[in-house]
C-alpha positions as CSV (number, residue, x, y, z in Angstrom):
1,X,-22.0,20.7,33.8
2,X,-22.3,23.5,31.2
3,X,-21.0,20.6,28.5
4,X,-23.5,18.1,29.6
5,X,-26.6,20.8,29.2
6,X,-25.4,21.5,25.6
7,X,-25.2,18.2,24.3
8,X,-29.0,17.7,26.5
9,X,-30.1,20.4,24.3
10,X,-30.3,23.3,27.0
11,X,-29.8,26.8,25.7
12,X,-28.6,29.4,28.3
13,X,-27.8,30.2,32.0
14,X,-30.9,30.3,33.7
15,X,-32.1,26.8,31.6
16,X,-28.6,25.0,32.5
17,X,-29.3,25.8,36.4
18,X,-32.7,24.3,36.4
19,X,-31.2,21.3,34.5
20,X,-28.7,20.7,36.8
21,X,-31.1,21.0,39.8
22,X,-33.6,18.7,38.4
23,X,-30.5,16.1,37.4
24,X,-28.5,16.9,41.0
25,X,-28.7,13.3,42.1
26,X,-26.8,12.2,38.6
27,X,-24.3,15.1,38.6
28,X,-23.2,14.2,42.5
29,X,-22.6,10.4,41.2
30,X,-19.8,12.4,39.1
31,X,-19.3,15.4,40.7
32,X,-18.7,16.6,44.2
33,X,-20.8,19.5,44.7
34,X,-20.1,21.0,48.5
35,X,-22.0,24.3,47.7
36,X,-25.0,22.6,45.7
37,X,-26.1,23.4,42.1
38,X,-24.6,27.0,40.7
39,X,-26.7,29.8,40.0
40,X,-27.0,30.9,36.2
41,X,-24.9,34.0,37.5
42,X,-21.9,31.7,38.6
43,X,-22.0,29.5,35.4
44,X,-21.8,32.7,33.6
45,X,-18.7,33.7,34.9
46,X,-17.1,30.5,34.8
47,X,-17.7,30.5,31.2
48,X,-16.5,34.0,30.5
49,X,-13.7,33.5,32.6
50,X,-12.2,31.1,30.5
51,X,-9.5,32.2,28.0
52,X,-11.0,31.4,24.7
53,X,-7.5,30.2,23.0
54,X,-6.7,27.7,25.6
55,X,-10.3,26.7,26.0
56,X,-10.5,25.6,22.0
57,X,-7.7,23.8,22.6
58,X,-9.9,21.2,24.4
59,X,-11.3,20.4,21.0
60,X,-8.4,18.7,19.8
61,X,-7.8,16.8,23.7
62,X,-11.4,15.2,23.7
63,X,-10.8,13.7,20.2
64,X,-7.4,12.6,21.1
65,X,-8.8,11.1,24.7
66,X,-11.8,9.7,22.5
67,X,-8.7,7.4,20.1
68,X,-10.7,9.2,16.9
69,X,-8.3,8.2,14.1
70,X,-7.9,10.9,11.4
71,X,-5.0,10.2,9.0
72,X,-5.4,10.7,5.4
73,X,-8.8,12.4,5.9
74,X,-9.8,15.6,4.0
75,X,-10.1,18.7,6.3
76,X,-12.4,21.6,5.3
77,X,-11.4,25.0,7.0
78,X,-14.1,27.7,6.6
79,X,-15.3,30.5,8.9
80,X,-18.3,30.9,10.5
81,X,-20.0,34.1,12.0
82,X,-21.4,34.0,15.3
83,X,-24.2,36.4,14.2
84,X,-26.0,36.6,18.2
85,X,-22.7,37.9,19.7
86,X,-23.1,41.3,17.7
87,X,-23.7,44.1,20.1
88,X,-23.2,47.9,19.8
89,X,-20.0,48.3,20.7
90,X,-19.0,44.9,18.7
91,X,-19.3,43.2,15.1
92,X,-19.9,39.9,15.1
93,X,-17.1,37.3,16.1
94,X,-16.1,35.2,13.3
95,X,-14.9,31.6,14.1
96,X,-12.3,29.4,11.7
97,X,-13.2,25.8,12.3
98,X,-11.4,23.0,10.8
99,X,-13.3,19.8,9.7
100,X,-12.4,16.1,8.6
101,X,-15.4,15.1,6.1
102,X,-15.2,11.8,6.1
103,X,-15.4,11.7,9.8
104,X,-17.6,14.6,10.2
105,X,-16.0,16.0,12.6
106,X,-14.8,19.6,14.1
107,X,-10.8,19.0,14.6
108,X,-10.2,22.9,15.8
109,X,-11.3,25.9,16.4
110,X,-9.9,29.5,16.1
111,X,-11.2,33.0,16.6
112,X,-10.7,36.3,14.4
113,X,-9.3,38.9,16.0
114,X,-11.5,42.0,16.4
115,X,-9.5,44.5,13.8
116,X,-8.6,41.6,11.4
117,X,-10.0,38.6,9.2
118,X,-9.7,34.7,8.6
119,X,-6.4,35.3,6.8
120,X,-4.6,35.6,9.7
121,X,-6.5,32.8,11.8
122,X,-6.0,30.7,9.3
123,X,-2.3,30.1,10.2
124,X,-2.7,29.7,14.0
125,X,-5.5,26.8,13.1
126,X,-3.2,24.9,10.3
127,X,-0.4,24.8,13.7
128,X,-3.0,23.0,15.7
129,X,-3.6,20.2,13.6
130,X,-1.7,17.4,12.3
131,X,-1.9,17.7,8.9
132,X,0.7,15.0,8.0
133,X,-0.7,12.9,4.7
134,X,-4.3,15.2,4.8
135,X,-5.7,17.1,1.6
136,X,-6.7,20.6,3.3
137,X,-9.4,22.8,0.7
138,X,-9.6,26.2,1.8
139,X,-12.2,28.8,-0.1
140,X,-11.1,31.6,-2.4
141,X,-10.0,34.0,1.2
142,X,-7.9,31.6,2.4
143,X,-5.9,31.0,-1.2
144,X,-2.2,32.8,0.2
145,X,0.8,32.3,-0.8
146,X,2.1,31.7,2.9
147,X,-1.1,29.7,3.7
148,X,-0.5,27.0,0.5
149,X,3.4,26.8,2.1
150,X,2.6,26.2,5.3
151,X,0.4,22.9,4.4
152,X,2.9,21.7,2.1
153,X,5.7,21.7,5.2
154,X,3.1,20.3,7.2
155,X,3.0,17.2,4.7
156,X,-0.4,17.3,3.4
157,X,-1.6,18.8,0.2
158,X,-4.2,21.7,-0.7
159,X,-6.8,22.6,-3.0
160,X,-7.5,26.0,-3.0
161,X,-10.2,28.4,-4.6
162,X,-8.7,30.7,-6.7
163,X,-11.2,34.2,-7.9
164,X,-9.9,37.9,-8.3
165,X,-8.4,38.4,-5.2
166,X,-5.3,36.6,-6.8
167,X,-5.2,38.8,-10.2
168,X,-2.4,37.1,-12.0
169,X,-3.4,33.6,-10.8
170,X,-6.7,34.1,-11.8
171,X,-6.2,35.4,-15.2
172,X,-3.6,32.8,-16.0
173,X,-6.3,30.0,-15.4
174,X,-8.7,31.2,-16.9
175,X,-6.5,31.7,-20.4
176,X,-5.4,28.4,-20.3
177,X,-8.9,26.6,-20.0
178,X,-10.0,28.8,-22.6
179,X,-7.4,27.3,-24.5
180,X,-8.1,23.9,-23.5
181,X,-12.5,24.6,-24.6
182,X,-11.1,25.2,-28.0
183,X,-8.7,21.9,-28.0
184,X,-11.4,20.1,-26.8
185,X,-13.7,19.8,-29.0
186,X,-11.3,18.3,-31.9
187,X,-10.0,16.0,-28.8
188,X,-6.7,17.7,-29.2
189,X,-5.4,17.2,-25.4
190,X,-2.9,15.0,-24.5
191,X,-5.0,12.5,-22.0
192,X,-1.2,12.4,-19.8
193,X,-1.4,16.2,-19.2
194,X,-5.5,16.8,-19.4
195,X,-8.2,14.5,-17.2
196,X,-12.0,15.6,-17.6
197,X,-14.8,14.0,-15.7
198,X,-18.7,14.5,-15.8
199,X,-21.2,14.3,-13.3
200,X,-25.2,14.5,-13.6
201,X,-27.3,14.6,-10.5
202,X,-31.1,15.5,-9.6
203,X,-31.7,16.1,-6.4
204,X,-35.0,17.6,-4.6
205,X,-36.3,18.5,-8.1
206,X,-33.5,20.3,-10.0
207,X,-31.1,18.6,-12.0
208,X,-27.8,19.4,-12.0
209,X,-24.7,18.6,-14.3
210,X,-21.3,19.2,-13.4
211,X,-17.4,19.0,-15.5
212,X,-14.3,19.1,-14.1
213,X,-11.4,20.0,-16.4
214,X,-8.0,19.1,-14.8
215,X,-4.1,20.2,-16.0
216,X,-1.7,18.4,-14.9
217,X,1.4,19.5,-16.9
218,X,1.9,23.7,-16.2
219,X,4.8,24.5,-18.3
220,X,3.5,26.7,-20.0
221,X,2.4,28.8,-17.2
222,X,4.5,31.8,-16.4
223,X,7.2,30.9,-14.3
224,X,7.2,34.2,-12.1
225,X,3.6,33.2,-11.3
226,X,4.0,30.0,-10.9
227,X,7.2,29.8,-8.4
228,X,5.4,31.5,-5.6
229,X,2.9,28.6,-5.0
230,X,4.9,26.1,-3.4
231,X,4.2,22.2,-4.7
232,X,1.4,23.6,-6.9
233,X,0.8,20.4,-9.2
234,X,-2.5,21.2,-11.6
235,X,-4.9,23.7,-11.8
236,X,-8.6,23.2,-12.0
237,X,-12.2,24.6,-13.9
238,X,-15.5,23.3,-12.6
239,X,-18.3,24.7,-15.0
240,X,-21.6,24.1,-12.7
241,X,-24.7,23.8,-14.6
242,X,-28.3,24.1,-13.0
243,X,-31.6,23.9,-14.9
244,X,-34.4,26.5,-13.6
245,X,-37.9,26.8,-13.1
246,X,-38.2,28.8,-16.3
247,X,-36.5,26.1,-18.2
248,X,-33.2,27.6,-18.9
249,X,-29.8,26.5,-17.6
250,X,-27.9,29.0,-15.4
251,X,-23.8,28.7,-16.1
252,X,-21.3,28.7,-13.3
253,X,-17.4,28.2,-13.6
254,X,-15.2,27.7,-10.7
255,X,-11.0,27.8,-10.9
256,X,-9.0,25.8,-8.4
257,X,-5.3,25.4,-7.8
258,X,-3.7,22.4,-5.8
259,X,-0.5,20.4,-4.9
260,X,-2.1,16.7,-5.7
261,X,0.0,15.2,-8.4
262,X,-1.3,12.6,-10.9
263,X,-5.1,13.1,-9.1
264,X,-7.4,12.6,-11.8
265,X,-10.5,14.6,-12.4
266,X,-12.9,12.5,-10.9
267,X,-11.8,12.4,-7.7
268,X,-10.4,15.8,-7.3
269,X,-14.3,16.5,-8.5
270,X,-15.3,15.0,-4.7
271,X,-12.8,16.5,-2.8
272,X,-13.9,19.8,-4.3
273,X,-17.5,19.0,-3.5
274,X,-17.0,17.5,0.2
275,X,-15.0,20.6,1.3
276,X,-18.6,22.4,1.4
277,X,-19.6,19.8,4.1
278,X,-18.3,22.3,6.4
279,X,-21.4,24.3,5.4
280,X,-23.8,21.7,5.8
281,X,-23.2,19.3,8.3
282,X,-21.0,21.6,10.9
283,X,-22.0,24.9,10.5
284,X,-26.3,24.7,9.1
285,X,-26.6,22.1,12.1
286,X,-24.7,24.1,14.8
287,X,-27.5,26.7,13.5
288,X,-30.5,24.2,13.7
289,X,-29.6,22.2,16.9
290,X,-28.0,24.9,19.1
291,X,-29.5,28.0,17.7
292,X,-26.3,29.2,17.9
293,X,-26.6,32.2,15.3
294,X,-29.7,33.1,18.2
295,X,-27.6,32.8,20.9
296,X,-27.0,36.7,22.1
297,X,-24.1,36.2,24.4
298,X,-22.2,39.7,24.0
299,X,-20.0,38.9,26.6
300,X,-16.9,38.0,24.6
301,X,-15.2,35.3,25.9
302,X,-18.5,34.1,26.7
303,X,-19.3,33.5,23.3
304,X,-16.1,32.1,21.6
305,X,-16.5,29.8,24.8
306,X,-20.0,29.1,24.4
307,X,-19.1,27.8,20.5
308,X,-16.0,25.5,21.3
309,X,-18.6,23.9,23.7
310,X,-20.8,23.3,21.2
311,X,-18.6,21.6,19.0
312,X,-16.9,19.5,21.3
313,X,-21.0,18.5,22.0
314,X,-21.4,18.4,18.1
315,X,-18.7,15.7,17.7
316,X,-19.7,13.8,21.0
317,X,-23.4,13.3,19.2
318,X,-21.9,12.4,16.0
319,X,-20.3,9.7,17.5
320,X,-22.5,8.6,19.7
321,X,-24.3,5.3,19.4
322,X,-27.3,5.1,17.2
323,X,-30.5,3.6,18.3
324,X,-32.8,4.4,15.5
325,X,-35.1,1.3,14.7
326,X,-35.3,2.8,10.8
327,X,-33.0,2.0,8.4
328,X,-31.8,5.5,7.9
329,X,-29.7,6.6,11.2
330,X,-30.8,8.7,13.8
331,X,-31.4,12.5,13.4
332,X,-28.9,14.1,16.2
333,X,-32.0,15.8,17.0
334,X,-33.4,12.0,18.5
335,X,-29.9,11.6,19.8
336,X,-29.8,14.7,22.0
337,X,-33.3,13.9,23.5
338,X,-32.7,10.4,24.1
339,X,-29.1,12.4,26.4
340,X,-31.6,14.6,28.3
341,X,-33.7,11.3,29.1
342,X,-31.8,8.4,29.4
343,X,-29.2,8.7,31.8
344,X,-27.1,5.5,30.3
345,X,-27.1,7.1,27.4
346,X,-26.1,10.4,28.6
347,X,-22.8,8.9,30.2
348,X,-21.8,6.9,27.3
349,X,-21.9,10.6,24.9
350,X,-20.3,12.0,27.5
351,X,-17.5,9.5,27.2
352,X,-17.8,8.8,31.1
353,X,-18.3,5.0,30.3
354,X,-17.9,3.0,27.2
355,X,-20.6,2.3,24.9
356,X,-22.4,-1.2,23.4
């Protein structure tokens, strides 16, 4: 019942009991209700009743129950901070989610232990998933040593950020594509060991130009240095330029590592760009549609809960049938009103029967 309020839209106890009261006839065609609708009180002690680690879990079983197909597909892993669950005693839960961009979808969910930080949820999500054949980008906090492993043995490959928090790494990249500037200007680089791609793009007003500087042969990179990444295949320089108001460009370089082995620049160029989908279409909309960074559950449990729920909703919109009339798709905005007003509707998101 909780479920079925989220994806409708409704944003906390008191709202999902008048929900369900008002929709009692539909919920009894599903549901057998011998004590009536619950009280806001009741719902929130089912949902901080829950254990949180085996409640995420239900992520992974409604996309396995829903036959979504994911092989070969990127998956993003980022963290997110549940900024309404700070309280007085408490900071802020942070949440590790795990997304496949080209299906936009959440795949798992883990939680960051109070005295810790995502480098050690990171782990427990990478077990979860299925990683066999994937390309898994991780920012700059998650590029370990142990982490970049542990995908290789799962089968997939990685592309990792890579700023000061790995000193030697870092200043190893960043000598060799200053080599490389010099050598390319006289077109010195071998074109079997060196790929380079350029991208140009205006979007909402500012122009933007992107390069992306790929080596693929790392002999000459120290071998201590380089023996502690397992499978690492090329290392990577994005130099990210944006003009200004003021009519002056501002200069930004980025330095990646990653397992991928005879991956050219251009399309390393999109996997590096997609991983920030995460950002945009998982966490911004969990923000915009479920006000979840408003949501001020300090009840724990409550609030990890609360956020697997709303991603299991986020993926049940995603996939849910689009009506628009427009030729650009349906906002899920339209999607999750049309749920709390068409009843057909609302059992076909809620996978209860099958859609058109």
């Amino acid at each position: 019942m909780a479920f079925t309020c989220i994806v409708c839209g409704v944003k906390s106890y008191e709202l999902m009991e008048e929900f369900c009261d008002i929709r009692k006839k539909w919920f009894k065609k599903w549901l057998t209700l011998p004590n009536g609708i619950p009280s806001y009180n009741t719902f929130s002690r089912v949902v901080e009743g829950l254990d949180p680690v085996i409640f995420s879990q239900c992520i992974i079983t409604h996309l396995m129950l829903a036959n979504v197909e994911l092989e070969h597909d990127q998956v993003a892993i980022d963290d997110k901070a549940l900024r309404g669950s700070r309280t007085k005693d408490h900071r802020h839960i942070h949440a590790v989610s795990a997304w496949a961009c080209d299906k936009g979808l959440t795949l798992a969910q883990a939680f960051v232990d109070e005295k810790s930080n995502e480098i050690t949820a990171i782990p427990e999500l990478l077990k979860m998933l299925n990683l066999e054949g994937a390309i898994v980008s991780l920012d700059a906090m998650g590029t370990q040593r142990e982490i970049a492993s542990q995908i290789d043995d799962a089968g997939a490959d990685y592309v990792l950020c890579v700023k000061g928090n790995q000193g030697d790494l870092n200043k190893e990249l960043i000598d060799q594509f200053e080599f490389a500037a010099r050598q390319l200007g006289n077109a010195k680089l071998s074109k079997s060991n060196w790929s380079e791609h350029h991208e140009e793009e205006k979007n909402r007003g500012r122009l933007e130009k992107r390069r992306t500087i790929v080596c693929h042969n790392l002999d000459w990179m120290d071998a201590r240095i380089r023996a502690v990444w397992q499978a690492l295949a090329c290392i990577i320089l994005v130099q990210r330029q944006v003009l200004l108001k003021n009519g002056q460009w501002r200069t930004e370089e980025y330095y990646y590592i990653s397992s991928l082995e005879g991956v050219k620049a251009k399309k390393i160029q999109k996997y590096i760009r997609d991983h920030w989908r995460i950002e945009n279409c998982c966490h911004w909309v969990s923000d915009t549609l479920f006000r979840e960074d408003h949501n001020q559950t300090g009840k724990r449990n409550a609030a990890k809960n609360l956020g697997t729920l709303r991603r299991i909703a986020l993926n049940a919109l995603k996939r849910a049938t689009d009506h628009s009339k427009r030729k650009r798709p349906s906002s899920l905005t339209k999607k999750q009103l049309r749920a709390a007003q068409d009843e057909t509707y609302l059992e076909e998101v809620l996978s209860l029967v099958k859609g058109p």
